[in-house]
C-alpha distance (Angstrom), angle and dihedral (degrees) to the residues before:
residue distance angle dihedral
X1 . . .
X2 3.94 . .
X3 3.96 120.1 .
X4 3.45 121.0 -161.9
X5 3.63 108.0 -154.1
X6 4.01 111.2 -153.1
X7 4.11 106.5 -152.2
X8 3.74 99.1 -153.2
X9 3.68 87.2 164.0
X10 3.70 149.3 20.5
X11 4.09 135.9 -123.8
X12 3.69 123.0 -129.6
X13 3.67 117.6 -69.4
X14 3.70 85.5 -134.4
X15 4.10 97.9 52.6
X16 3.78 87.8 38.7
X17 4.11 103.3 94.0
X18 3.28 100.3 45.8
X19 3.95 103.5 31.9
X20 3.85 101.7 32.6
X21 4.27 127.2 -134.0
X22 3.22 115.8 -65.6
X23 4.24 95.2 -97.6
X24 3.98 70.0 62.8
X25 3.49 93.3 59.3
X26 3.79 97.4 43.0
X27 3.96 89.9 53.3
X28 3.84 93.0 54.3
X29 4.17 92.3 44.6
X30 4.01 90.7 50.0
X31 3.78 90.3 36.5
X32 3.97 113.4 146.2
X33 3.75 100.3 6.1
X34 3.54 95.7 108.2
X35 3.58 105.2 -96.8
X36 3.97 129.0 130.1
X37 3.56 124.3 -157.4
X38 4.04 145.1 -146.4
X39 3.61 120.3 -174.8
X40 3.65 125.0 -138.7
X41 4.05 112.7 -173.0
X42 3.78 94.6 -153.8
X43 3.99 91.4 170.6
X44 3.64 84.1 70.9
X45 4.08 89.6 47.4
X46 3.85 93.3 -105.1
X47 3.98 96.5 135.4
X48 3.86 123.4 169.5
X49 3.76 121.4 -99.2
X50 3.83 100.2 -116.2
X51 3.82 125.8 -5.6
X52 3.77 88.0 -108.3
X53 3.86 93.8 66.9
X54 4.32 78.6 100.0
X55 3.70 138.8 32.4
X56 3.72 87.1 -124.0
X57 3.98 136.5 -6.5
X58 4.21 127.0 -129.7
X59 3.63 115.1 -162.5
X60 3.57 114.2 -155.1
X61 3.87 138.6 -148.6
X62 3.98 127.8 -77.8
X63 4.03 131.4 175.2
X64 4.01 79.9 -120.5
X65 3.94 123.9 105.7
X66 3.66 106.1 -129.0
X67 4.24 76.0 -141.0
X68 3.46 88.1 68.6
X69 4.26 128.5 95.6
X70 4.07 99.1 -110.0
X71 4.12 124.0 154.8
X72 3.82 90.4 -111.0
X73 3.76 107.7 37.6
X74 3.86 100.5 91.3
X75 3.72 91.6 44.6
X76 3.68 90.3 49.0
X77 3.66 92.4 50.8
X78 3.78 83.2 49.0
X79 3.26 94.8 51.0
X80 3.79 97.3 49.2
X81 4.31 90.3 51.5
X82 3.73 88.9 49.1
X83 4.27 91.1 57.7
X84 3.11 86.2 38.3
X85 3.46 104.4 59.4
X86 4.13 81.5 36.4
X87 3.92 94.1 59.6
X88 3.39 90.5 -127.3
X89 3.81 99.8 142.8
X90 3.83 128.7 -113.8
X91 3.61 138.9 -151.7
X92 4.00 126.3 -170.7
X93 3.91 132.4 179.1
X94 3.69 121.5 -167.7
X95 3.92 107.4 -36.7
X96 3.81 80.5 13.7
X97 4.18 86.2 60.0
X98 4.00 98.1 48.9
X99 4.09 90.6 42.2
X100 3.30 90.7 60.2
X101 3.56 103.7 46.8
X102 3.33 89.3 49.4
X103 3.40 111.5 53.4
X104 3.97 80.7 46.7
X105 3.77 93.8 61.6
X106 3.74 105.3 -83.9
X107 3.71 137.5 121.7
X108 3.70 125.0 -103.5
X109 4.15 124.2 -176.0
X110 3.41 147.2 172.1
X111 3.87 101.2 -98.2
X112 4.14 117.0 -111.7
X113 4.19 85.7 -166.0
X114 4.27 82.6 65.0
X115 3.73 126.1 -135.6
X116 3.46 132.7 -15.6
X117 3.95 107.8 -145.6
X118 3.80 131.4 166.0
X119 4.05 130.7 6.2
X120 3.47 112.1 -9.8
X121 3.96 121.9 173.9
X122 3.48 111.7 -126.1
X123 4.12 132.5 -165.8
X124 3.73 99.4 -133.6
X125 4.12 98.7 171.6
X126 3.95 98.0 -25.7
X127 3.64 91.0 -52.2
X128 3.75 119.2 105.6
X129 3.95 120.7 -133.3
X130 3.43 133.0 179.1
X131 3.80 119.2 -137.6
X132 3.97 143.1 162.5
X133 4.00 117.2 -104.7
X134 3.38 130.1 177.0
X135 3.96 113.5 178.0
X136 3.91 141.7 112.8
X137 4.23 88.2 -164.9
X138 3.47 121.3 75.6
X139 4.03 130.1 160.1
X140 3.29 112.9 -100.3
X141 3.65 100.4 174.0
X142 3.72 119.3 54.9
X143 4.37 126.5 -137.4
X144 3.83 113.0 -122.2
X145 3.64 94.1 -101.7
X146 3.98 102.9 49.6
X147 3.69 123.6 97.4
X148 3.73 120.8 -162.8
X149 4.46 110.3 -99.5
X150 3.36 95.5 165.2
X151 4.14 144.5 27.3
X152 3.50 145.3 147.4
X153 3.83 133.2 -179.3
X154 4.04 94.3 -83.5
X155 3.47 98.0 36.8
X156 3.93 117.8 39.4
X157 3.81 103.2 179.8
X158 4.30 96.9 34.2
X159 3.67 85.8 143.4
X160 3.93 137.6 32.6
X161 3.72 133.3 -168.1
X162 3.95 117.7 -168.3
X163 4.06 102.0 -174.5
X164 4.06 105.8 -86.8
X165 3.81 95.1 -37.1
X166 3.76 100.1 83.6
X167 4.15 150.9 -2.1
X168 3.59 127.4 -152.5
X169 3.53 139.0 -161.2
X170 3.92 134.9 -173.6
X171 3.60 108.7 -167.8
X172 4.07 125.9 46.7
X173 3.90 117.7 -90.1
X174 3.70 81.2 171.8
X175 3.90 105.2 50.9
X176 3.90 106.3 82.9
X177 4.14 122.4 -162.0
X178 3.72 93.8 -89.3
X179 3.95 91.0 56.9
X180 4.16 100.8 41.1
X181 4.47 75.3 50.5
X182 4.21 87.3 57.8
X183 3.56 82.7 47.7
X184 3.12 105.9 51.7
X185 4.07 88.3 41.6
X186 4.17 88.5 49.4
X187 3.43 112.4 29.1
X188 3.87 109.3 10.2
X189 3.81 104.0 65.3
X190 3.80 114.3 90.9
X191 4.05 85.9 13.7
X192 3.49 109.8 51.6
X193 4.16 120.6 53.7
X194 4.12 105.7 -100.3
X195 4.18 81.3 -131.1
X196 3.92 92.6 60.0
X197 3.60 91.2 47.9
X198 4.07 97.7 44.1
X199 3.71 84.9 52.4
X200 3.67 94.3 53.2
X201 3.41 87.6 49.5
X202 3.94 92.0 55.2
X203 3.74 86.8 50.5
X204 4.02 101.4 55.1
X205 3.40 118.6 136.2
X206 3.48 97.6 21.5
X207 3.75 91.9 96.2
X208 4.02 102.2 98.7
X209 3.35 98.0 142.3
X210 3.98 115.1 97.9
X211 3.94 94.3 85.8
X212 4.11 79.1 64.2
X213 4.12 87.4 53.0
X214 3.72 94.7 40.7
X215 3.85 89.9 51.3
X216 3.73 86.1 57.5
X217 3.25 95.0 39.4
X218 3.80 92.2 60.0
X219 3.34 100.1 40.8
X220 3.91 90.2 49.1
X221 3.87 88.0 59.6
X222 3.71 102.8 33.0
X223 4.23 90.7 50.3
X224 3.70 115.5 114.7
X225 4.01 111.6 -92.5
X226 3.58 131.0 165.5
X227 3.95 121.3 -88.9
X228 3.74 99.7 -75.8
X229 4.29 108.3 -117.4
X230 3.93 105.8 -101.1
X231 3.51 98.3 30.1
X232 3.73 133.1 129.3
């Protein structure tokens, strides 16, 4: 099965070489379950042809808002209407989460509860699961189609299903401890409270929760659908 993996953002330069991008990251968490993958780095305006170029799309993070006035938001949000409508299933984490909800209708702001930054548990269906999030934006108001998945007490809507047309996930399955640390070291000082990041510090290791997302992430895209319209 072909991924397309939508870069909507970029890692630190400095965590790059020894942690990878995050398509990197995605690869390694979705490792041997049959899935190949194509990367399209649509924050630098390099879009696929035709939303049938995959069998399904994951959009990844980015320090951007999807509220905010960038080159490749609008044809994102086109882009994610037009596989929509297509059945051609997505995936988003983070960034990949708000865009999505968005460009479907929903509501996605700059956080007045703060960041979210470390392990968090997470209800994700009545079972708990501990993941890595980094994020001040959350969505706070919901498209017509998406059902709550996911919640905890900071973060109401951390995960969205919308029918067999797409997945979405708040925090990181992907980020592991040594990556939220770069962050903290590159972009979290002078941003993020010193107390968040002290207590995510207190928490590492406790995150051992992605193989949970990644199982739902798989079975999300490998569940049977109907021939999307438009393809072959």
């Amino acid at each position: 099965m072909r991924i397309g993996i939508l870069q909507c953002g970029q890692a630190p330069a400095e965590l790059k070489q020894d942690m990878g991008d995050y398509p990197d990251m995605f690869v390694r968490l979705l490792d041997g379950r049959g899935f190949d993958f194509r990367t399209f780095h649509v924050e630098a305006m390099e879009f696929p042809a035709s939303v049938h170029d995959a069998d399904g799309w994951l959009l990844t993070g980015s320090r951007h808002g999807a509220y905010e006035d960038h080159p490749f938001i609008r044809p994102l949000e086109r882009f994610i209407r037009d596989a929509y409508d297509a059945a051609v299933p997505l995936v988003g984490i983070c960034f990949g989460h708000q865009i999505i909800a968005q460009a479907l209708g929903g509501t996605v702001v700059k956080h007045p509860g703060g960041w979210a930054v470390g392990t968090h548990d997470y209800d994700l269906g009545g079972e708990t699961v501990r993941l890595n999030a980094w994020h001040q934006d959350q969505v706070v108001v919901l498209p017509e189609d998406a059902q709550v998945a996911g919640r905890n007490e900071f973060c109401e809507n951390a995960a969205l299903i919308y029918g067999d047309r797409a997945y979405t996930v708040q925090a990181h399955p992907e980020f592991t401890d040594d990556f939220i640390r770069g962050l903290m070291e590159k972009r979290g000082k002078g941003r993020v409270p010193q107390e968040l990041m002290d207590r995510a510090i207190d928490r590492m290791g406790e995150a051992e929760g992605s193989s949970a997302v990644a199982d739902r992430i798989e079975a999300f895209f490998k569940q049977p659908r109907p021939i999307a319209k438009g393809a072959a």
